[in-house]
N, C-alpha and C positions, 0 to 999 in steps of 0.2 A: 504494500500500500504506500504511497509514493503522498499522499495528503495527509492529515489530522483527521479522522473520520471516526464518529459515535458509534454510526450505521451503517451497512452496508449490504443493499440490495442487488442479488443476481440472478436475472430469468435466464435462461434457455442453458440448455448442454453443457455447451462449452467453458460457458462464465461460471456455471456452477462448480464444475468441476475444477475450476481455476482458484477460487475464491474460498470452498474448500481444504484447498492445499493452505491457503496464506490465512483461513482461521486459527489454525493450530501457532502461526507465528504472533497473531497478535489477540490476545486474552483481553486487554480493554474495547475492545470493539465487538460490537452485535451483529452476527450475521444472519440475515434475512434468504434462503436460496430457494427459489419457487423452480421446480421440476417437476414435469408428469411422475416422478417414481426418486422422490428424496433416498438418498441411504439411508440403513436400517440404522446406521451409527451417525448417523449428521449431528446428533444431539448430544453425543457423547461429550463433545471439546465444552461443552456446558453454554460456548458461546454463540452456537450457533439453531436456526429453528429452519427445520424445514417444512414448508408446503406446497401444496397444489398448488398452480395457477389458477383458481376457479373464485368462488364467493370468499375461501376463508381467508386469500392473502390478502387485503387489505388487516382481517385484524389482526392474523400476524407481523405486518408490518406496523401498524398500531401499538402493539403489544411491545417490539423490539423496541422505538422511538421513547416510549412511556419508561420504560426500564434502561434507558440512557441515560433519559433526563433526570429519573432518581439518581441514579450514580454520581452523577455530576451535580444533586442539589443535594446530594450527601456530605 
């Protein structure tokens, strides 16, 4: 990750599978990764949520934003 980022959302394949990788480097950041078929362990790194692309990402992406801003208004 090349910026300062809270949050970070990645839709399709390739991004996911990118972004992914660079969870596990960075623990203060929330990852958001919407894939037709999340991994079984995307949730493992603690830091990261996966979902469908369909109605529930928005509240998962809701959800990650919400628990940033705690952290930072901690």
């Amino acid at each position: 990750m090349q910026r300062q980022c809270d949050v970070a959302v990645a839709v399709g394949a390739p991004q996911v599978q990118v972004t992914r990788a660079a969870a596990g480097r960075n623990a203060g950041v929330r990852f958001v990764l919407a894939a037709d078929a999340p991994a079984a362990n995307a949730e493992a790194a603690g830091n990261v949520t996966g979902a469908k692309p369909d109605e529930g990402l928005k509240a998962a992406v809701v959800q990650a934003i919400r628990q940033a801003v705690r952290t930072c208004n901690a």
